[in-house]
C-alpha positions in Angstrom: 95.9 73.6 73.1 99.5 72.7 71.8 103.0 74.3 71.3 102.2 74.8 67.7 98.9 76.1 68.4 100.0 79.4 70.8 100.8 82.3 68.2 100.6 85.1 70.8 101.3 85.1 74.3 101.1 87.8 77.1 103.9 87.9 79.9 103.6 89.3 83.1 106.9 91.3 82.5 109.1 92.8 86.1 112.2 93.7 84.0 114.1 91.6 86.0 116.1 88.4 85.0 113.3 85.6 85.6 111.5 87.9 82.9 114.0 88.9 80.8 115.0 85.3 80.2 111.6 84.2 79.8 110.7 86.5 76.7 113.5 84.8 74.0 112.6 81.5 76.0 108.8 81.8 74.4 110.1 82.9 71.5 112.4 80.2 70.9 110.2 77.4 72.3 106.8 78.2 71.2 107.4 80.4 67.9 105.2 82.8 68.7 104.7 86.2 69.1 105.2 87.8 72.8 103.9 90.8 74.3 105.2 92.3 78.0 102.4 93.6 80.1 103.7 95.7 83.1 101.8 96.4 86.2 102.6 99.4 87.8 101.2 98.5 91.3 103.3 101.1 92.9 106.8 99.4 93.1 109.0 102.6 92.5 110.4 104.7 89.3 113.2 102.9 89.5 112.1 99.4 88.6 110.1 101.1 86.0 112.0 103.7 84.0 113.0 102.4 80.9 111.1 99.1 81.1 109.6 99.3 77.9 112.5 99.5 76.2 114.3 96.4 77.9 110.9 94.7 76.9 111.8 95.5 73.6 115.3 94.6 73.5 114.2 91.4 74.9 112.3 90.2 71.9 109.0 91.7 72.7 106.7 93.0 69.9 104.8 94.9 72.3 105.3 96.2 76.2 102.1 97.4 77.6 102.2 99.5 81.3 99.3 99.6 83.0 99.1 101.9 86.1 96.8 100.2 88.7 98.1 102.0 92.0 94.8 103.6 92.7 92.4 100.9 91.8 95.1 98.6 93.9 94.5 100.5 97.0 90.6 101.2 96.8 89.3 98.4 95.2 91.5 94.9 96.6 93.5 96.7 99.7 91.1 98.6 101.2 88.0 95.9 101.0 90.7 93.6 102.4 91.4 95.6 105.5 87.9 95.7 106.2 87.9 92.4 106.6 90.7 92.6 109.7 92.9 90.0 107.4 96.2 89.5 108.9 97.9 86.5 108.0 98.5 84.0 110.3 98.4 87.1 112.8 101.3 88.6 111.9 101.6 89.2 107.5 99.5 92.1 106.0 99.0 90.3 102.7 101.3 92.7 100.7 102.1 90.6 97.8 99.3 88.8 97.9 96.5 91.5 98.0 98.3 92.6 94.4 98.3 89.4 92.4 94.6 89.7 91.4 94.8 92.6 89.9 97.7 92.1 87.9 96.3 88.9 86.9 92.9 90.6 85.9 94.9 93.3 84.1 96.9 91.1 82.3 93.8 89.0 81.1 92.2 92.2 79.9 95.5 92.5 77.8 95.5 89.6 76.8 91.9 90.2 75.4 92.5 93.5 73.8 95.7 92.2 71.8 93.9 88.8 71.0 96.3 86.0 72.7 96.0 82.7 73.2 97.8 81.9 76.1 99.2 83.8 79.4 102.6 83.4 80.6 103.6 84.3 84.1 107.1 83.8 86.0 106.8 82.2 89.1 108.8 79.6 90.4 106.9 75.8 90.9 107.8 76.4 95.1 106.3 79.6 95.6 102.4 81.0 96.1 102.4 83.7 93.5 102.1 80.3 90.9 98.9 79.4 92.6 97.8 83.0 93.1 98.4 84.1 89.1 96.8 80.6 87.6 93.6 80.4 90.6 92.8 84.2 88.5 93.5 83.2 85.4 91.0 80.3 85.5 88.7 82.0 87.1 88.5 85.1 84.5 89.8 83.2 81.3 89.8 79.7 81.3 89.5 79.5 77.6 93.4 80.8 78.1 96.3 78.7 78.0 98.9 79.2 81.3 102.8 78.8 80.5 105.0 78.5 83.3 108.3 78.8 82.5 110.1 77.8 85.6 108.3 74.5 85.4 109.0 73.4 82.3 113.0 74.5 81.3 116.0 73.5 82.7 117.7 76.5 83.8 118.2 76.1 86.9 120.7 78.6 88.6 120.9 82.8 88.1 124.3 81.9 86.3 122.1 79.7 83.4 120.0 82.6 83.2 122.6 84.9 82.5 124.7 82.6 80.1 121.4 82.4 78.0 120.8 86.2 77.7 124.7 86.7 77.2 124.6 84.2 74.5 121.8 85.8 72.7 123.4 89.1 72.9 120.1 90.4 75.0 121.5 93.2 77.4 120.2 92.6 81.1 121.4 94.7 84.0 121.1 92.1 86.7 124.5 90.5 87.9 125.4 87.4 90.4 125.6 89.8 93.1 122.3 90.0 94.2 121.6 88.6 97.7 117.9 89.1 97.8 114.9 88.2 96.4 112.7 91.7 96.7 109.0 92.2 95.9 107.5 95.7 95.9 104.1 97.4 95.4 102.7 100.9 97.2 101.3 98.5 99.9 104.6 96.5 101.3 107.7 95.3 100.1 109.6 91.9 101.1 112.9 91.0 101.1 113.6 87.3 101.0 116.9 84.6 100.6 120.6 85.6 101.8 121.0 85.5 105.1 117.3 84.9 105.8 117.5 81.5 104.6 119.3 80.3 108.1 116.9 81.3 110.8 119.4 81.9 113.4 120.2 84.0 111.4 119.2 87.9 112.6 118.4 89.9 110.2 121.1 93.0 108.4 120.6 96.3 107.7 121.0 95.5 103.8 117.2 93.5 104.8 115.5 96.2 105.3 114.9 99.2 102.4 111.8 101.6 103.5 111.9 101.6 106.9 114.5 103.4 109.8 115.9 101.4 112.3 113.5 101.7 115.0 116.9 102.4 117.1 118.1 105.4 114.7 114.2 106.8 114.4 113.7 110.2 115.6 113.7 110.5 119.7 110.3 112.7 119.5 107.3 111.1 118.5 105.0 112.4 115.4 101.2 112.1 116.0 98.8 111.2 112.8 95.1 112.1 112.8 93.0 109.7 110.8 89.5 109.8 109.8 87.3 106.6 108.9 83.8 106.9 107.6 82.8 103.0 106.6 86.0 101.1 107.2 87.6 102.9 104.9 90.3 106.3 106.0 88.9 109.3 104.3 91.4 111.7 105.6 94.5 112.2 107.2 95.7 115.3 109.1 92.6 117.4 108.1 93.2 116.6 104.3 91.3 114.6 102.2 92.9 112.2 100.2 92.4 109.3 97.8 93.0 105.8 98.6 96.1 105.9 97.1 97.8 108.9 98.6 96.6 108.0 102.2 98.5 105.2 101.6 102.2 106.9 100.5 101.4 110.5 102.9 101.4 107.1 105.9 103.7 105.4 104.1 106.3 108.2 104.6 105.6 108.9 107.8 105.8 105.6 109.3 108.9 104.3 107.5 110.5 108.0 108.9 110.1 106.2 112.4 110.9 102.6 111.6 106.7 101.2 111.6 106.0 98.2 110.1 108.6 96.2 110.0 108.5 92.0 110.3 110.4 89.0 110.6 108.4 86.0 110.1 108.7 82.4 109.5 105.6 81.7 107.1 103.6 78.5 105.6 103.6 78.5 102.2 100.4 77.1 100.2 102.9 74.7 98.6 104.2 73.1 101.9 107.0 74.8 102.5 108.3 77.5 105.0 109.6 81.0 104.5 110.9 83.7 105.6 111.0 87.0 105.1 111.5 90.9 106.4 108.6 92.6 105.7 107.9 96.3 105.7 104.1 97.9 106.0 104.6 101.3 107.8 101.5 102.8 106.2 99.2 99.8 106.2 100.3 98.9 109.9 98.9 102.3 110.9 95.7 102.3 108.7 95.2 98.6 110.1 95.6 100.2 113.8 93.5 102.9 113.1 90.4 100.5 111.5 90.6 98.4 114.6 90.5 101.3 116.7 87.1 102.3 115.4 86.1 98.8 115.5 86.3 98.8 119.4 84.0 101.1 119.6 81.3 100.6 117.4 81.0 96.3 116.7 79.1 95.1 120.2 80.7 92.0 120.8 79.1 89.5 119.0 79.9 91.5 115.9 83.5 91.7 116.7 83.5 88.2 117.0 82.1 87.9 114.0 84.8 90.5 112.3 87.5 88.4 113.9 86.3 85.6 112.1 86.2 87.0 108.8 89.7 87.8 108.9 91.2 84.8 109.5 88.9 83.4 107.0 90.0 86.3 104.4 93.3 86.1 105.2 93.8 82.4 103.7 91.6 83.5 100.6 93.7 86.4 99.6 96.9 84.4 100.5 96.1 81.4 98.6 95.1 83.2 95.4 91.1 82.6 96.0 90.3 86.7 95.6 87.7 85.7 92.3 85.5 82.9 94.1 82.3 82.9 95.7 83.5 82.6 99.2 85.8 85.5 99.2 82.9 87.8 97.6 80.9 86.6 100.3 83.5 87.6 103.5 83.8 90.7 101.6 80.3 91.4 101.8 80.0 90.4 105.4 82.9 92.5 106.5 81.6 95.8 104.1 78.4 95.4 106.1 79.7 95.4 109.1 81.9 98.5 108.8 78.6 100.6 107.1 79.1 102.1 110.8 83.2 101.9 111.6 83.0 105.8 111.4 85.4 107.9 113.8 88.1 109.8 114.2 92.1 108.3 115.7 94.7 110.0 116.3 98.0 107.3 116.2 101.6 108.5 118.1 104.9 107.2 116.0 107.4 106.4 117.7 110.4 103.8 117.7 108.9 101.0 115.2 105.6 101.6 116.8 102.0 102.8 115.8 100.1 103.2 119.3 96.4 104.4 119.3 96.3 107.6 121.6 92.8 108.9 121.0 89.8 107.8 119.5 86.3 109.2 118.7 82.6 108.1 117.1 79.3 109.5 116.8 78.7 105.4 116.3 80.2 104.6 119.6 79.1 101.8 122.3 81.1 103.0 124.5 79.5 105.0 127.5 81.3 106.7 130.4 77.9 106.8 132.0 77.9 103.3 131.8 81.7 102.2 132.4 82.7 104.5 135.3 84.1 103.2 138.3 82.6 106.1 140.4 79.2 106.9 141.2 76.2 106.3 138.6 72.5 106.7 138.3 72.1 104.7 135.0 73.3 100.8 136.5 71.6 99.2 139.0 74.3 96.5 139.5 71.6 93.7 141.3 70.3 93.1 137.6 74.0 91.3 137.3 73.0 88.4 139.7 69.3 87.4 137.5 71.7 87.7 134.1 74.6 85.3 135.5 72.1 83.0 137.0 70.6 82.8 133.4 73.9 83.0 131.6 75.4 79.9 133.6 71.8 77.7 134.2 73.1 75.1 132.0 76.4 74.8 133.7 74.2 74.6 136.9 71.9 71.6 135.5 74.9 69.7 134.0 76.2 70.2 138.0 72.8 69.0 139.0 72.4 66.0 136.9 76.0 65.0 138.1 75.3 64.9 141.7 72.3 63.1 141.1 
């Protein structure tokens, strides 16, 4: 498909300047007719009160919000905890976990308004490129991709300014933004200023949920979560939905400074980033899962989990959500929690999230068993026969050796 043959094109639309730009750009370069879809993953009023308008006033025929905060949380963040998935061992996956849903929304969109072509505004160094365009061929590949940022030659935020000032487009972003922020109900990252040099610490201005961990309160708060399947059903005796368990935890750890990050990451593309990172709900829904886990996987199960996580941690990074393999880890890892039922409570306290108590009718764990005081139900001889069994290869290989 051509230029001349695109006569309707969906954008992923922020409201921002990337965005903003990108709607006359279209217009101007492809002569067709645009339409803004909005995802309203959970990333605030504020970035979304009046964005139908600016849509508008950008040259858009059309602006079309779609709120997908709930299915967000049950259906991509939720299956993705189960799976343990934590980044190279440190990210929660809070940008990434949302990409496939936008990207599925703004297909359906796409669809419904009959497009030819999808339009997203990455840059060509990030993930979010790979992430967006992985969904879109997997769910429309009959779709034509534009990508902006890889194809014009603005190059700076001044350019990108000058071209909506020249068109007379208002645009309330200015030169005087340090950061590069990305938020949904899940996380939100803060990126560029003074990140970019790693000696660099980190500023106050770096962080936007979450207290200093110094400046938190000087009592702690205690949390009681319940899990039935992997999944938290309740929070301090109330039953919630996905969704509001995530923002009731999300206020509640980001009132003691939870969640918060500084990492040096590798990009898909080859290059290193870094970022502050804030997760004060998921950090504690995460410690609360793995809490369960330790009592109710036996160890070759656990093993197993661990696997999975490292394995779905580079699928949901890299923008692989809609392939075989990820529906297959997902699988693995719901399986495994059918029995990660129990109860945590979690203390807050200065940045952290520490597991006090936890409970399952599910649970391995035996004080009969574990005690360090008297018991009738070991007889610890049996260890000797189940060593000498566990290590006769080792003894063999010694054998042969001497021989």
């Amino acid at each position: 498909m051509t230029k001349q043959q695109i006569n309707k094109v969906v954008v992923a639309y922020s409201g921002g300047l990337d965005t903003s730009v990108i709607i006359p750009w279209l217009k101007e370069n492809y002569h067709c007719e645009v339409i803004a879809f909005v995802a309203d993953v959970g990333q605030g009023a504020e970035e979304l009160n009046g964005i139908e308008e600016k849509a508008i006033a950008s040259g858009a025929t059309e602006c079309y919000v779609v709120d997908l905060k709930e299915q967000m949380v049950e259906e991509y963040i939720y299956p993705t905890l189960k799976t343990g998935a934590c980044y190279e061992g440190k990210y929660l996956l809070g940008t990434s976990m949302a990409r496939p849903i936008i990207a599925k929304a703004q297909v359906e969109v796409a669809r419904n308004v009959g497009a030819d072509a999808l339009c997203h505004g990455c840059t060509g160094k990030g993930n979010d490129q790979v992430r967006f365009e992985g969904a879109f061929a997997a769910l429309a590949p009959e779709l034509m991709v534009i990508a902006p940022w890889r194809e014009w030659d603005l190059v700076s935020r001044e350019e990108c300014l000058d071209y909506l000032a020249e068109r007379n487009i208002p645009c309330t972003a200015s030169l005087t933004k340090i950061y590069s922020r990305d938020a949904n109900a899940w996380h939100i990252s803060t990126e560029g200023g003074v990140l970019e040099d790693t000696w660099n610490a980190p500023n106050e201005d770096c962080w936007e949920w979450t207290v200093d961990p110094e400046q938190a309160p000087n009592e702690a708060e205690f949390v009681t979560v319940k899990v039935q399947q992997g999944e938290i059903v309740e929070v301090d005796g109330e039953a919630m939905t996905p969704y509001n368990t995530l923002v009731y935890l999300n206020e509640k750890g980001a009132k003691h400074g939870v969640g918060r990050i500084d990492i040096v990451e590798n990009r898909l593309v080859g290059i290193k980033s870094r970022g502050c990172y804030e997760t004060p709900g998921g950090t504690i829904m995460m410690e609360a899962l793995r809490a369960v886990e330790q009592l109710v996987l036996d160890k070759s199960s656990f093993e197993f989990r661990e696997e999975l996580a490292v394995k779905a941690s580079h699928l949901v990074y890299d923008g692989r959500w809609f392939t075989p393999l990820c529906k297959s880890v997902l699988a693995a890892s719901e399986e495994l929690a059918k029995d990660v039922n129990g109860e945590v409570v979690i203390k807050l306290y200065k940045g952290h999230a520490t597991v006090t108590q936890k409970r399952s009718d599910n649970s391995l764990y035996s004080e009969e068993f574990a005690t360090f005081g008297e018991d009738e139900v070991y007889d610890q001889s049996h260890a000797g026969g189940f060593i000498r069994l566990y290590s006769l290869a080792s003894r063999i290989r010694a054998l042969n050796e001497k021989k």
